[in-house]
C-alpha positions as CSV (number, residue, x, y, z in Angstrom):
1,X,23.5,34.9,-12.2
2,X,25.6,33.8,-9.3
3,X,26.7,36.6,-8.8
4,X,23.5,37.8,-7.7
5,X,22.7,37.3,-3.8
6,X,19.6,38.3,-2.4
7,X,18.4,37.8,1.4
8,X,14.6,37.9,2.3
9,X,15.0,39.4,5.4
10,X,12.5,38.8,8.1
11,X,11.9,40.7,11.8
12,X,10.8,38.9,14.8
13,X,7.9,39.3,17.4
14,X,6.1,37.2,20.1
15,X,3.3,37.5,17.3
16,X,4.8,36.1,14.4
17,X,4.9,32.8,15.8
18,X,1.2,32.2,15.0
19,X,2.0,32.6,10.9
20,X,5.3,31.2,10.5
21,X,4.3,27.7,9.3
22,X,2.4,29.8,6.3
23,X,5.3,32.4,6.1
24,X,7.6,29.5,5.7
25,X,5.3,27.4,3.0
26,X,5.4,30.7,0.5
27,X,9.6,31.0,1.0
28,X,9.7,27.0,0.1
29,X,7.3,27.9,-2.9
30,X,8.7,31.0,-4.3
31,X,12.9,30.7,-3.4
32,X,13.7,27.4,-1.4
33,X,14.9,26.3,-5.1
34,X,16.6,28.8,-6.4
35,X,19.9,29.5,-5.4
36,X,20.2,33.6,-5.6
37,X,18.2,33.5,-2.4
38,X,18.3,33.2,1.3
39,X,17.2,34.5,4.3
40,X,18.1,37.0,7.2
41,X,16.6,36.4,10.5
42,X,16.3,39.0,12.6
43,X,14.5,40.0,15.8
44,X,12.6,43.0,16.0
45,X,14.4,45.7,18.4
46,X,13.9,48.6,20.4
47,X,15.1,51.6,18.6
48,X,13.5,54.6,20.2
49,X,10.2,55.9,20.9
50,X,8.2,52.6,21.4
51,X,5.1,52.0,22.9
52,X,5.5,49.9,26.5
53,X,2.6,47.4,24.5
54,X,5.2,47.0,21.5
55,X,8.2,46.5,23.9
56,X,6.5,43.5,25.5
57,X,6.4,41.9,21.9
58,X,10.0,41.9,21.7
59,X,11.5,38.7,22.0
60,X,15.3,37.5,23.8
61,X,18.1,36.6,21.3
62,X,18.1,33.0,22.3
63,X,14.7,32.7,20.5
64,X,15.9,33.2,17.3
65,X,16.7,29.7,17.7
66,X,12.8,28.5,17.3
67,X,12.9,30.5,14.2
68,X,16.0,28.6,12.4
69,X,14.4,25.5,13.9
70,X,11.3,25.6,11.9
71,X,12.7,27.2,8.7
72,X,14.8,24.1,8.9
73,X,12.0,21.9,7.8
74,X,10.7,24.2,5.0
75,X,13.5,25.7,3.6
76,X,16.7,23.9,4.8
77,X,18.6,25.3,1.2
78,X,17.6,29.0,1.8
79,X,18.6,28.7,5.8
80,X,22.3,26.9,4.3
81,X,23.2,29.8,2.4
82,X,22.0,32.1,5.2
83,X,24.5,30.1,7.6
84,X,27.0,29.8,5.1
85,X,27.1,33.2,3.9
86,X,26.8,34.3,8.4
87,X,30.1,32.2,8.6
88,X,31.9,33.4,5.9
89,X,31.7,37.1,5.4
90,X,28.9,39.0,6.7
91,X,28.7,38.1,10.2
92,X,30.2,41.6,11.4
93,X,27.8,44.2,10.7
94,X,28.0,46.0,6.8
95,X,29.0,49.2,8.5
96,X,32.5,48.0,9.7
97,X,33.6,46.7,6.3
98,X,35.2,49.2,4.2
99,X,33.5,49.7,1.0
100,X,29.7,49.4,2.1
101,X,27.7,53.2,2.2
102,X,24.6,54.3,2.8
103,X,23.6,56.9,0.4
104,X,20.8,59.7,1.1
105,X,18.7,61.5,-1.3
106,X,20.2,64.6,-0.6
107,X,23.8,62.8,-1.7
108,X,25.4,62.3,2.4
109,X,26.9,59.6,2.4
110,X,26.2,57.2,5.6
111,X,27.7,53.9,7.6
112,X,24.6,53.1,9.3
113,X,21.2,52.4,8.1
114,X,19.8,53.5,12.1
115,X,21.6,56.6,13.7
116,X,21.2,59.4,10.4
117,X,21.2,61.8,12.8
118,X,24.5,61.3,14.4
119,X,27.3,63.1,13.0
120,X,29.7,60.0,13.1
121,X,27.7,58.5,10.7
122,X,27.8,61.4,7.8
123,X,31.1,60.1,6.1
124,X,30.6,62.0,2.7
125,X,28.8,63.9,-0.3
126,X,28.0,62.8,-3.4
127,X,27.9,66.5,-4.1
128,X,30.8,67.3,-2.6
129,X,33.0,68.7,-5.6
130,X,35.9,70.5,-4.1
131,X,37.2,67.4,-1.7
132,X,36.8,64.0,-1.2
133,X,33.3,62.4,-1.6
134,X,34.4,60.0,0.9
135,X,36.1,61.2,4.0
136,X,38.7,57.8,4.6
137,X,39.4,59.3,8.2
138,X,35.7,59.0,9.4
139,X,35.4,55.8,7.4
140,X,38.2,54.0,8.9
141,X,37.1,55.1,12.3
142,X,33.7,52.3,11.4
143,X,36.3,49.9,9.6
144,X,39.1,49.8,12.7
145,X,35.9,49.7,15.7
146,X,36.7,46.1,15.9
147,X,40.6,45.7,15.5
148,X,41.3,45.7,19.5
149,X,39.8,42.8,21.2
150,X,37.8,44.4,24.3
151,X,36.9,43.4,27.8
152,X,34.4,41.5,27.9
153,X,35.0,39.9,24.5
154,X,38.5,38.6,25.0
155,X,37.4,34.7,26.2
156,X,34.5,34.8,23.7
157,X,34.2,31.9,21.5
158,X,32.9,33.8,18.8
159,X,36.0,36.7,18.9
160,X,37.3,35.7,15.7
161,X,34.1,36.2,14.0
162,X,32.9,39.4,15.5
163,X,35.7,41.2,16.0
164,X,33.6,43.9,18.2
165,X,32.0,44.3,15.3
166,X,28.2,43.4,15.7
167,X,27.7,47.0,16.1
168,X,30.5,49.3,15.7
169,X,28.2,52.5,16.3
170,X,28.1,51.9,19.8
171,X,31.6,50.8,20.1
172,X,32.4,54.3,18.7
173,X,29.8,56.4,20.3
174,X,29.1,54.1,23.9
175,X,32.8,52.3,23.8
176,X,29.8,49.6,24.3
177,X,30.3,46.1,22.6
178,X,27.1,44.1,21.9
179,X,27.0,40.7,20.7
180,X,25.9,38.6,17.5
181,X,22.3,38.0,16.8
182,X,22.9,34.8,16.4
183,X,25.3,33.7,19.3
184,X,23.2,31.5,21.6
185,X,21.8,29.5,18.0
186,X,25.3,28.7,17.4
187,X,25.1,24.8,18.7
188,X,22.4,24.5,16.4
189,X,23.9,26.7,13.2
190,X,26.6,24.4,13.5
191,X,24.9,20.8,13.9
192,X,22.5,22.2,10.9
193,X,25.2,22.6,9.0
194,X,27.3,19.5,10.2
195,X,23.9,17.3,9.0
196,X,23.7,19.1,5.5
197,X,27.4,17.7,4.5
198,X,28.6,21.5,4.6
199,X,31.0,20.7,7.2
């Protein structure tokens, strides 16, 4: 069904460049074809209690570009949706839109798929049968983190895509805003895109 929209999502290292031509042989066998699938690029990140060994592994952001580079002579349909779908609608993160949760086993209700243990980011129970399973005060605070255009975002050529909202969770908890994944591939996202007739 088209309505049906899944993304293989992959995380980055300095080691994964040694197996990517293989990596990227099985996608262009198994989903390069059909069109429920793409792909989600990602780099792998620092999130707390990492070995000084694993941290040297982690790659810059303006890497990512070597990534979409190859996967553009494997799977050049897969990486079109990707861009398409990055352009559209979910280049902000899924915790600032509205109606996306994060739902525990023990029923709490989240934004984030990271900070659990943040009270921000409890915004509901499922088993929560004398109020609202959904508190819409903590939930607009994720939804509204990227309404107000912030210093230094305000000459950014990506604003209107972003909207602070790469990660609101540390524009709510660090008034800090990071930037897209994908910023510095952006020449190349939109030349890709430019050569495949999309625009």
């Amino acid at each position: 069904s088209n309505l049906i929209r899944i993304a293989i999502r992959s995380n980055f290292n300095n080691e994964s460049y040694k197996d990517i031509e293989s990596f990227f042989e099985d996608l262009k066998k198994y989903f390069e074809n059909d069109q429920r699938f793409s792909i989600d690029f990602n780099l792998v990140t620092d999130l707390g209690n990492i070995s000084l060994i694993e941290k040297e592994k982690i790659l810059q952001k303006k890497e990512l570009t070597y990534f979409y580079e190859k996967a553009s002579h494997y799977i050049p349909n897969m990486l079109k949706r990707h861009f398409v779908d990055l352009l559209n609608k979910v280049s902000k993160c899924y915790a600032s839109q509205r109606n996306s949760y994060v739902f525990g086993v023990d029923g709490k209700v989240y934004k984030c798929t990271v900070h659990f243990e943040d009270k921000i980011n409890n915004i509901g129970n499922l088993f929560n049968h004398e109020n609202e399973i959904i508190d819409n005060d903590k939930n607009n605070i994720w939804v509204k983190s990227g309404t107000e255009i912030k210093h230094p975002c305000d000459n950014c050529f990506l604003q209107g895509i972003c909207m602070n909202s790469s990660c609101p969770y540390h524009v709510i908890s660090e008034n800090i805003v990071g930037c897209l994944l994908f910023k510095n591939s952006m020449s190349f996202i939109i030349n890709f895109l430019n050569n495949t007739g999309y625009i």
